[in-house]
C-alpha positions as CSV (number, residue, x, y, z in Angstrom):
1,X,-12.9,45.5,67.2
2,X,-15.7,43.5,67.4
3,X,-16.7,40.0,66.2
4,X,-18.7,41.0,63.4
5,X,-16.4,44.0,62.6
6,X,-13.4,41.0,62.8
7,X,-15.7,38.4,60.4
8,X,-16.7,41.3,58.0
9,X,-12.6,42.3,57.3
10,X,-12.4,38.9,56.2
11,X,-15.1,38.4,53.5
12,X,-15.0,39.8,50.1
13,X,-17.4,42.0,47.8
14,X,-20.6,39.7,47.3
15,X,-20.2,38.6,43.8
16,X,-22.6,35.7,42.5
17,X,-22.3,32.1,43.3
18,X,-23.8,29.1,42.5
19,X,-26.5,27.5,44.7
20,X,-28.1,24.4,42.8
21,X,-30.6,21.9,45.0
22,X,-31.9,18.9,43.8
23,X,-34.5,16.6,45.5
24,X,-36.6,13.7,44.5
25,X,-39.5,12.3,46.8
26,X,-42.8,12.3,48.0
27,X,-45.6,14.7,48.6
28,X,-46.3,14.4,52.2
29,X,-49.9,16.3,51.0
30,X,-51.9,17.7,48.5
31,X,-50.8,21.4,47.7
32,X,-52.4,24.0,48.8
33,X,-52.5,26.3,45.7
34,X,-53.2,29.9,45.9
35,X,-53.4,32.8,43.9
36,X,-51.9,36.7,44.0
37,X,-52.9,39.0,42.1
38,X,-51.7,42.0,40.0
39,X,-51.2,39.6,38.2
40,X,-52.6,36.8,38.6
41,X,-50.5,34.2,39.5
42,X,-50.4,30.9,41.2
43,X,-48.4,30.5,44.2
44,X,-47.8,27.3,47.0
45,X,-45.8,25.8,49.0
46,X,-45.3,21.9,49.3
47,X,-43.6,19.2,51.8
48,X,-41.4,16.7,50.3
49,X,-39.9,13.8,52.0
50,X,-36.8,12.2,50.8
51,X,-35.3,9.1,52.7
52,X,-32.0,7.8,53.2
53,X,-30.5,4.3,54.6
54,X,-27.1,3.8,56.0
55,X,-25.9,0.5,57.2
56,X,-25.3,0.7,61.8
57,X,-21.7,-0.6,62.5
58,X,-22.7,-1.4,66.0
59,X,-25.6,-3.6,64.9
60,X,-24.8,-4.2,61.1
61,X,-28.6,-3.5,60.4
62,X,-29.5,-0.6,58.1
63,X,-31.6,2.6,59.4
64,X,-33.5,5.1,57.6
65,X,-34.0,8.7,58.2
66,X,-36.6,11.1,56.6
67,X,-35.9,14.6,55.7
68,X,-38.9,16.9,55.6
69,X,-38.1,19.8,53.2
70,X,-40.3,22.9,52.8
71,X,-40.3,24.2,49.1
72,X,-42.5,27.1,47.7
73,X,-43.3,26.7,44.1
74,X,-44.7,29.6,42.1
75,X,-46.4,30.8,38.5
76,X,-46.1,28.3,35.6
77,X,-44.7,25.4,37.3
78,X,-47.7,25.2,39.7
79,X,-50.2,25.2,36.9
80,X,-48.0,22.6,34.6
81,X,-46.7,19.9,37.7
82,X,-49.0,20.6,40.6
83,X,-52.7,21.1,39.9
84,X,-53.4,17.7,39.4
85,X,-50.8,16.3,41.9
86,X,-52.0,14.4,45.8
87,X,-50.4,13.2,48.7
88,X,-47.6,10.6,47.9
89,X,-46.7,11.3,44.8
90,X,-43.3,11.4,43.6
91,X,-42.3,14.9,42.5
92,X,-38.5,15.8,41.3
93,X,-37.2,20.0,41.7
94,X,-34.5,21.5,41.2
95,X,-34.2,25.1,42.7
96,X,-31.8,27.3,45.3
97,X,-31.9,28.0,48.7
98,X,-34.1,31.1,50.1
99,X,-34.6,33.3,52.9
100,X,-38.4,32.9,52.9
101,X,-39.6,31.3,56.0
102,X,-41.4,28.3,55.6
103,X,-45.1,27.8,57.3
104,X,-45.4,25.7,60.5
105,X,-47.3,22.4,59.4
106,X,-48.1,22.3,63.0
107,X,-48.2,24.3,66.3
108,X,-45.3,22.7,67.5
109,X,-42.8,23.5,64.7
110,X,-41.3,26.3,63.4
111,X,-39.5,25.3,60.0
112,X,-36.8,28.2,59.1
113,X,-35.4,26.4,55.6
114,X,-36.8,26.5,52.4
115,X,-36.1,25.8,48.8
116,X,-36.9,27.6,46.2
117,X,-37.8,25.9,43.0
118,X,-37.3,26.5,39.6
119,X,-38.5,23.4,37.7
120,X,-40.8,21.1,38.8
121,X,-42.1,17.6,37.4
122,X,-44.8,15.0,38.9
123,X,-44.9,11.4,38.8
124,X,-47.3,8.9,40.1
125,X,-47.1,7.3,42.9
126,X,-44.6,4.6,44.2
127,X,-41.6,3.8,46.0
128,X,-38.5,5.2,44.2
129,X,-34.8,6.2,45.2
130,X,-35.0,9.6,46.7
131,X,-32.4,12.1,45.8
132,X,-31.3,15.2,48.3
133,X,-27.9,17.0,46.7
134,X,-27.1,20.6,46.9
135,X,-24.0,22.0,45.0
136,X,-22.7,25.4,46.2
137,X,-20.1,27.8,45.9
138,X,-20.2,29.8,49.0
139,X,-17.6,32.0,51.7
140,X,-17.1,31.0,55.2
141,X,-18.2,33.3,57.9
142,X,-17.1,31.6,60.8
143,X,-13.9,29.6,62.1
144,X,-14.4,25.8,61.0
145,X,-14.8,24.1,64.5
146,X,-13.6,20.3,64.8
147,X,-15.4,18.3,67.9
148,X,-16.0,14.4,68.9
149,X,-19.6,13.7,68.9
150,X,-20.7,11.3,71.7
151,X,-20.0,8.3,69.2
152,X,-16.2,9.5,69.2
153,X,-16.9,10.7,65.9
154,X,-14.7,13.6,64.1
155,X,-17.3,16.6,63.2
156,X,-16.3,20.1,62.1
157,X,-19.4,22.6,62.3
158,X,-18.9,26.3,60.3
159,X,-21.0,28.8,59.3
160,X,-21.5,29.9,55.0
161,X,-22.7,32.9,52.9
162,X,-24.0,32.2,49.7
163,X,-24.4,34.8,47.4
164,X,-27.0,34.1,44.5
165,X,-27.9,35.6,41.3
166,X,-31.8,34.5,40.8
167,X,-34.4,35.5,38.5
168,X,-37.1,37.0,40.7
169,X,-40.7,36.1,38.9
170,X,-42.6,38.2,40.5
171,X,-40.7,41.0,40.0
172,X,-39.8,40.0,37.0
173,X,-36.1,40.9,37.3
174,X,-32.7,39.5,37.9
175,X,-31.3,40.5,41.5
176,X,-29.1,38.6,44.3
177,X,-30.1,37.1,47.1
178,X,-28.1,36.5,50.3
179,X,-28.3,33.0,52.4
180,X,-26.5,32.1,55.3
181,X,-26.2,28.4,56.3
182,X,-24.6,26.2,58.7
183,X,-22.4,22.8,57.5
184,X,-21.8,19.8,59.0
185,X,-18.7,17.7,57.8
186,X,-17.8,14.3,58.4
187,X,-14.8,12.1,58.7
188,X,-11.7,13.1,56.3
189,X,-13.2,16.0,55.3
190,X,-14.1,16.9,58.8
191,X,-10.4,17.3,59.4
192,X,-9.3,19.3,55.8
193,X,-12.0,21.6,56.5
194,X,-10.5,22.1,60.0
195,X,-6.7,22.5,59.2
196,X,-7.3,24.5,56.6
197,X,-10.1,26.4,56.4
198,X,-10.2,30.3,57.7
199,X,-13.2,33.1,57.9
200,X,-12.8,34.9,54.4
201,X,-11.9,31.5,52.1
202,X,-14.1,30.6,49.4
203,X,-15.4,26.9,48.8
204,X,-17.0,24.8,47.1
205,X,-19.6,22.1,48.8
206,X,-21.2,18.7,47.4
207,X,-23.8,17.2,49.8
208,X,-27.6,17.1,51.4
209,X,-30.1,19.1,53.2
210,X,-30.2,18.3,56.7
211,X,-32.1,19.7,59.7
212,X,-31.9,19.8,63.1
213,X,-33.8,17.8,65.7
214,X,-34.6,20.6,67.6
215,X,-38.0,23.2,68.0
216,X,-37.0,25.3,65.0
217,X,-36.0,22.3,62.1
218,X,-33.5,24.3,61.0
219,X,-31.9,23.7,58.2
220,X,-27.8,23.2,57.4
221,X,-26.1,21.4,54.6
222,X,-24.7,18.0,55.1
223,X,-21.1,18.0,53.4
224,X,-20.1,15.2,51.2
225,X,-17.1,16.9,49.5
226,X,-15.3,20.2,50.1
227,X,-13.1,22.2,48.2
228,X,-11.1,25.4,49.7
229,X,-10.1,28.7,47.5
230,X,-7.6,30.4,50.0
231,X,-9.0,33.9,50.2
232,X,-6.6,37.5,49.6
């Protein structure tokens, strides 16, 4: 038996499940709207950047990292948030994860995550608290992995399938899209996720869009909170 034939043994019927993201921030540019037709309808995709501080142990000074996240925006909500909005100002979404992959802002990256949004409101511009949570329920695909990083920190790496049930405005139909992720846990629930997590187990995640530091950005979710639903 192989290892896909192993994983797939383990997982149940897709049935829907909730994927829910949520980001305040700021434009990184002006969007670039355009239009498909048949019909008509406007269609772009914009770069948010959401900071976040943590306080270094080592040095009891606090750093800040940027997230960069890729989110296409289509139809109404371009037309009633984005026609009038520029570079830096602060825009709040809330959407899902998709499997569309994101456009390059440059020749040396490859962005793989995106969000899709569903609502969309612009504010002017300023300095506010940026917010990056995603709530999903989701099934693991893979063996939860516990490892020491090089700061002899706990980590425990697996692999998701989220199953959701999205309204498809284009089409203009209901249908269910499939998204696979990676997740990162921390700490004490680095270790539940661990001891008790197996392929085939449902869950439910509370945390932040993350992406790797590598060529292709990819994108995983950060976990802040896990709960485990022992699979049949």
């Amino acid at each position: 038996m192989s290892l896909s034939d192993a994983v797939n043994k383990h997982l149940k019927t897709p049935s829907p499940q909730l994927c829910a993201v949520t980001l305040l921030g700021n434009l990184v540019a002006t969007p670039d709207i355009r239009y498909r037709a048949n019909p008509a309808t406007a269609v772009t995709e914009i770069v948010l950047a959401t900071s976040s501080k943590w306080l270094d142990k080592n040095t009891n000074k606090y750093k800040e990292w940027t997230s960069y996240h890729h989110v296409k925006v289509e139809g109404e909500l371009v037309e009633q948030a984005l026609l009038q909005a520029n570079k830096g100002d602060i825009i709040l979404l809330h959407g899902y994860l998709s499997n569309i992959k994101a456009k390059a802002t440059d020749k040396s990256t490859n962005h793989l995550g995106i969000v899709h949004a569903n609502f969309v409101q612009k504010f002017s511009k300023g300095y506010t608290q940026a917010i990056n949570q995603i709530h999903c329920s989701a099934q693991l695909t893979s063996q939860p992995k516990l490892m020491l990083t090089e700061q002899n920190k706990e980590i425990t790496q697996a692999n998701i399938v989220i199953n959701q049930h999205i309204y498809n405005t284009e089409k203009q139909t209901w249908q269910t899209i499939t998204v696979e992720r990676a997740i990162h846990a921390w700490g004490k629930q680095a270790l539940y996720l661990a001891e008790h997590g197996n392929i085939g187990d449902e869950l439910m995640l509370e945390g932040k869009l993350s992406y790797t530091s590598g060529f292709n950005k990819d994108q995983f979710i950060e976990v802040k909170n896990v709960h485990l639903f022992k699979g049949t």
